[in-house]
C-alpha positions in Angstrom: -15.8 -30.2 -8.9 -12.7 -30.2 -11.0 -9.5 -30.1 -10.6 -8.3 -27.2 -8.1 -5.3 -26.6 -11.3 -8.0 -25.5 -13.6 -9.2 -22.4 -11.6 -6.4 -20.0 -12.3 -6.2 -20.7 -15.9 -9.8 -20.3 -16.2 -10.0 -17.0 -14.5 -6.4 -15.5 -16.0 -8.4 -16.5 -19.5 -11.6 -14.5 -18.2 -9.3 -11.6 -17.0 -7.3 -11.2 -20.1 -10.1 -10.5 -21.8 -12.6 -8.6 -19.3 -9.9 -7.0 -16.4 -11.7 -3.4 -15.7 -9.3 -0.1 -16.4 -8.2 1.1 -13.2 -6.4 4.4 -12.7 -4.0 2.3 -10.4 -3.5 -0.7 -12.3 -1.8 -2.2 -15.0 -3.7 -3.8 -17.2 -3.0 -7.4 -18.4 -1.4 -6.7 -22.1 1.0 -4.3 -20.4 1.7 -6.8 -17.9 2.4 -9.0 -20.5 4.9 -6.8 -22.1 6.9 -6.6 -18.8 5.2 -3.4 -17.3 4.9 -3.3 -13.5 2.6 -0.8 -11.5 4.3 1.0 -8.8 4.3 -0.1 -5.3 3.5 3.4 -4.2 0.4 2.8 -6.2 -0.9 -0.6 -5.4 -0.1 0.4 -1.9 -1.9 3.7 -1.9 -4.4 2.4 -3.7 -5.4 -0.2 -1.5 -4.6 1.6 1.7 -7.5 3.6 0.0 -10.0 1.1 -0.7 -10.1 -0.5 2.8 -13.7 0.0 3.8 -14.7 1.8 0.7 -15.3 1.3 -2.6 -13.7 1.5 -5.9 -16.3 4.3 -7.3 -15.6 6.4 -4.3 -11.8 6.0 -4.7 -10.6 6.9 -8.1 -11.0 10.3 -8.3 -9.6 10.6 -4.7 -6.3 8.7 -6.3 -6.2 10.5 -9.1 -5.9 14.0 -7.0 -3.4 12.3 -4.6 -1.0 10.9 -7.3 -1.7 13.9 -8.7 -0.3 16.1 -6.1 1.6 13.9 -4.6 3.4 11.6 -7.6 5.8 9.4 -5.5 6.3 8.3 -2.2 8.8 10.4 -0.9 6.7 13.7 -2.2 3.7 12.4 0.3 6.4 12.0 3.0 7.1 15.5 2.5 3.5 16.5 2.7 2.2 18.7 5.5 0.1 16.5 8.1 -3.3 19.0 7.4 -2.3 19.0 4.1 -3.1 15.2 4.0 -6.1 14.7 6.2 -7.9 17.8 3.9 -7.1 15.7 1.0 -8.3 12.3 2.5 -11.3 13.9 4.3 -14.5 12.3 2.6 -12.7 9.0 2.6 -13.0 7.9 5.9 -11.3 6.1 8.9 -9.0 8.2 9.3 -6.2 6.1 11.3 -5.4 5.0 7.5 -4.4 8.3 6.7 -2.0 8.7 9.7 -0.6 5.8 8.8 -0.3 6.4 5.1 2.4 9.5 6.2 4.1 7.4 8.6 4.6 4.5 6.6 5.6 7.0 3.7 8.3 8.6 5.6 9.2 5.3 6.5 10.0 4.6 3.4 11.2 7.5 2.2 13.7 8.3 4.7 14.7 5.2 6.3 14.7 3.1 2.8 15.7 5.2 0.5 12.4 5.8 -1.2 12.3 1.8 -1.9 9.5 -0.5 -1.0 10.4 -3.8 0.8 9.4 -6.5 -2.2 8.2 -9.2 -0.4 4.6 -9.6 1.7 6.5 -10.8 5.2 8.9 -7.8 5.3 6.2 -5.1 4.3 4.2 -6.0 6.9 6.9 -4.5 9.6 5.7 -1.0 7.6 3.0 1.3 9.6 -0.1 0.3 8.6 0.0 -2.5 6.5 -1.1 -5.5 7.4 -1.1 -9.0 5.8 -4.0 -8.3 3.2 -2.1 -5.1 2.2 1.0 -6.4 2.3 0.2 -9.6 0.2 -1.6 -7.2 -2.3 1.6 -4.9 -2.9 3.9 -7.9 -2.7 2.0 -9.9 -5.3 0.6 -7.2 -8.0 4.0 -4.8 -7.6 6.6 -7.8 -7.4 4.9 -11.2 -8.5 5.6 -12.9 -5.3 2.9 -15.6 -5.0 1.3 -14.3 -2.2 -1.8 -15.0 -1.6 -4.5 -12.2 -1.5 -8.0 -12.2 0.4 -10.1 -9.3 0.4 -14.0 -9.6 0.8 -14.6 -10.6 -2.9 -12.1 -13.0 -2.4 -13.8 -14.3 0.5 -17.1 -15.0 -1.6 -15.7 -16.3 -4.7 -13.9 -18.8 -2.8 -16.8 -19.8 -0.1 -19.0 -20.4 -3.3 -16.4 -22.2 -5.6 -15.5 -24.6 -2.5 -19.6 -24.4 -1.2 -18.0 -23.2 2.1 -21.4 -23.4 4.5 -20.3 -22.6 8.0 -20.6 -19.1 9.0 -18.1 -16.4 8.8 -15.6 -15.2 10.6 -14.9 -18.5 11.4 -14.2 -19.8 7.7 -11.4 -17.6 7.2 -8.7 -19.7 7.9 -9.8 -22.2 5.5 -10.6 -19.6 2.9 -7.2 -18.8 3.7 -5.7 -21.7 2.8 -8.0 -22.8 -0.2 -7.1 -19.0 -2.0 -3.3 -20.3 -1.1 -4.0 -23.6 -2.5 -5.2 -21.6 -6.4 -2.6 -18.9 -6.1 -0.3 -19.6 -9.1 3.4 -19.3 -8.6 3.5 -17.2 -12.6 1.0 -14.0 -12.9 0.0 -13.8 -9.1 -0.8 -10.3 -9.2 -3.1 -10.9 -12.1 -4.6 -13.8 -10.7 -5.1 -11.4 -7.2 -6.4 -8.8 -9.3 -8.8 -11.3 -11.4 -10.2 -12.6 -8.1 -11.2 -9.2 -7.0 -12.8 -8.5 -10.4 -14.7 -11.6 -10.3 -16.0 -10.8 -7.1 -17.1 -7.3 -7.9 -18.9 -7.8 -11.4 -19.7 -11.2 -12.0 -19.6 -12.8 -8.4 -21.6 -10.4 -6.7 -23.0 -9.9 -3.1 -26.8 -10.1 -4.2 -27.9 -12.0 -7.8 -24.1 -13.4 -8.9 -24.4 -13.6 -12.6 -23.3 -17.1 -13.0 -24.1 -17.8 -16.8 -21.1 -15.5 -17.3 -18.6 -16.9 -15.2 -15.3 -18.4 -15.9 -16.0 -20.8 -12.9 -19.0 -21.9 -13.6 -17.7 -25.3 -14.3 -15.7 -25.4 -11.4 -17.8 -24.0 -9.0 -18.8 -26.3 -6.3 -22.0 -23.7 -4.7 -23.2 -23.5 -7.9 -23.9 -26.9 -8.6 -25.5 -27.1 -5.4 -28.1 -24.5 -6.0 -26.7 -22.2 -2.8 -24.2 -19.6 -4.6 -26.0 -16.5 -4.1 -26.6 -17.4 -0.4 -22.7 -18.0 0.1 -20.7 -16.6 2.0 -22.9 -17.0 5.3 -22.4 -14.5 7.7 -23.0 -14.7 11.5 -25.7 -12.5 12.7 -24.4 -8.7 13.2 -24.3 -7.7 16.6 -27.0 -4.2 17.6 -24.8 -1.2 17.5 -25.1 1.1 20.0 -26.1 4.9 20.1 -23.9 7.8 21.4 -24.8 11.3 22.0 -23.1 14.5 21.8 -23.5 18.4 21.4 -21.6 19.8 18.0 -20.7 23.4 18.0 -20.4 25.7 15.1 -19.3 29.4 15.8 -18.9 32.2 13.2 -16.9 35.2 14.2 -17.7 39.1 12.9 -15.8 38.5 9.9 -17.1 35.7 8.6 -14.2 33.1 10.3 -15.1 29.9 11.4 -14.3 28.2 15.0 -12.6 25.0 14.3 -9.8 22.5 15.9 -7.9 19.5 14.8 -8.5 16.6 16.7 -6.3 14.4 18.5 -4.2 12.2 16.3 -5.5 9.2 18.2 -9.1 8.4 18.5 -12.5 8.7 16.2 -11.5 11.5 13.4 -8.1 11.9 14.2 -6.0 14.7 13.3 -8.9 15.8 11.6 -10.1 19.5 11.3 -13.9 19.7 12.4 -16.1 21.8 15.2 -15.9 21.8 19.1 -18.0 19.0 20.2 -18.9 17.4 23.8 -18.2 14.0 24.8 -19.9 11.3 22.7 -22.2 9.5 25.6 -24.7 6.9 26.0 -26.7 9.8 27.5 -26.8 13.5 26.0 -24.8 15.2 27.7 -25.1 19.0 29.5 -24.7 21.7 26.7 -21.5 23.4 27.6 -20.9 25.6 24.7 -17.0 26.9 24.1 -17.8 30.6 24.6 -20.8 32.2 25.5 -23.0 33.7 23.0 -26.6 33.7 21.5 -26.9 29.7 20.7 -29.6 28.1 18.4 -30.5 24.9 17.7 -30.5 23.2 14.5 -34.3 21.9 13.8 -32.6 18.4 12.5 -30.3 16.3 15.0 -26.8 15.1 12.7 -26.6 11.2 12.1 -23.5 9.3 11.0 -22.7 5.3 11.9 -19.2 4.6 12.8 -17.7 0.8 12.9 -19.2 0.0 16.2 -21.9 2.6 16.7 -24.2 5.3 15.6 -23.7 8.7 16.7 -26.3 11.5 16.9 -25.1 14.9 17.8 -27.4 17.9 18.8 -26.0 20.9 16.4 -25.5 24.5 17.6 -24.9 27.6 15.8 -23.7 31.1 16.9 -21.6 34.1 15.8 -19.4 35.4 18.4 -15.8 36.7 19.4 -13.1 34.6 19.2 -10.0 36.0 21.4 -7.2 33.6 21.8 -9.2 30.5 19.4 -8.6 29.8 16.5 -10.8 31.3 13.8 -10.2 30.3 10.2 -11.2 32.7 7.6 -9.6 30.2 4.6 -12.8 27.9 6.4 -13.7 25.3 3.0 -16.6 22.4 4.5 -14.5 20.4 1.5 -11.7 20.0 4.0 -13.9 18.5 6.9 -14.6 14.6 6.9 -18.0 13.6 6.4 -19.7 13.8 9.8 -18.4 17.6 10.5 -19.2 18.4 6.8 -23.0 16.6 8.1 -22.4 19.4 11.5 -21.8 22.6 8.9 -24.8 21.8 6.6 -27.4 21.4 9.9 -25.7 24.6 11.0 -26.9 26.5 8.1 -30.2 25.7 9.0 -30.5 26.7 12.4 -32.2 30.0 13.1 -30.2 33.4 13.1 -29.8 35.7 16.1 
């Protein structure tokens, strides 16, 4: 393998030329020219694509920058107001976080980000990946990034065999060792690109790769089956009841969820405990309950989860009945409850 030098050059070179057009970034010809992208951006922006992907996020950044332009505006949000717009998205701890560490900012630093990766880490929510990512891409500190396309580039470039989680320190410290001290942020950014279009899970397409020279697993013949990955542990399954109850005039029974825990802060339906074994129906008013013909399915992190779906219309005296009701506000797995509602026979 060459020289560990030549892999930055290589790659800025590739990303000058190829960097995809991002709604939160700043492309490399404007970087050039001295433009910087916002830390309220990189950092939203990321905060967003934790455990999702980039397709899946832009128009979700667009609306947020949209409504919310800086910082201190999103501080200023309404909490329901937030977890409407992020519902869709996902683990939904991040958006908890995203308000506090907003309002940290906004109203303890004077609507100013901390510029460097150790001293944004001491914000809600953002950890060292995050926190690296802002510091580098927002501030050029040569910090040193590693997502999961990171991860792969640099297992295969360096023909890392043993199995991860355990690699990571030393993927750690080999993306430390090729993180250039001029253009980190490009260099971060060209890593992920890499990873996501050229670099790829399944069927990398190394004939177009800047590393190709470099790259250690594909002399070897075992790119594509780099990174190796210890064998996933069998999620469990939970079970639950989910309730959906329309009034006479057409409101709908919901409740926000605790702000810690599975979906919280959330709005969704009354549902029972989520057990190994289904538990007793025990419905939040009486009334003439049918059963959806198709159980609900959604897979958290650490399990799957199917819930048994209800339907009735009934009074609603001292609960709270939404007539503005939109299944758009809901995150996935209620908006999953509402559509197996609708198909649940009418009394």
């Amino acid at each position: 393998m060459r020289d560990v030098a030549d892999i930055s050059p290589a790659l800025l070179a590739w990303y000058d030329r190829n960097a995809r057009v991002l709604p939160w970034r700043t492309g490399p010809a404007d970087h050039a020219k001295g433009l910087r992208t916002a830390p309220y951006r990189v950092w939203l922006s990321e905060v967003m694509l934790q455990q999702t992907t980039v397709a899946a996020v832009r128009d979700y950044f667009r609306a947020f920058t949209t409504r919310w332009p800086t910082v201190t505006d999103l501080a200023q949000a309404e909490d329901g107001d937030v977890m409407a717009a992020w519902a869709g998205l996902g683990y939904y701890a991040r958006a908890r976080n995203l308000l506090k560490c907003a309002r940290v900012v906004a109203f303890e630093l004077g609507g100013e980000f901390p510029q460097t990766a150790r001293e944004l880490q001491a914000l809600p929510g953002i950890g060292p990946y995050t926190a690296a990512a802002i510091a580098s891409i927002a501030f050029d500190e040569p910090a040193t990034v590693v997502d999961g396309n990171v991860e792969r580039v640099i297992s295969r470039v360096f023909a890392l065999t043993d199995p991860l989680p355990g690699t990571r320190p030393e993927i750690a410290r080999l993306a430390g060792l090729v993180t250039p001290t001029h253009r980190a942020g490009d260099h971060a950014q060209a890593m992920m690109d890499l990873g996501a279009t050229i670099c790829t899970p399944r069927n990398p397409v190394c004939a177009l790769c800047p590393l190709i020279e470099i790259c250690e697993g594909h002399a070897q013949g075992i790119a594509a089956s780099l990174p190796v990955k210890a064998p996933k542990k069998v999620k469990p399954t939970r079970l639950g009841h989910a309730y959906v109850l329309t009034g006479p005039s057409g409101e709908v029974l919901v409740e926000r969820r605790p702000d810690r825990g599975l979906l919280g802060g959330t709005l969704g339906f009354p549902t029972s405990d989520w057990a190994e074994t289904l538990p007793a129906f025990a419905p939040p008013v009486t009334a003439d309950w049918t059963q959806a013909p198709t159980d609900v399915r959604h897979t958290f992190t650490h399990f799957h989860l199917v819930l048994t779906v209800h339907r009735a219309t009934g009074h609603m005296e001292g609960m709270l009945g939404d007539n503005a009701f939109s299944p758009e506000d809901l995150p996935t797995l209620m908006r999953k409850v509402w559509e197996a509602a609708q198909t649940a026979p009418a009394k």
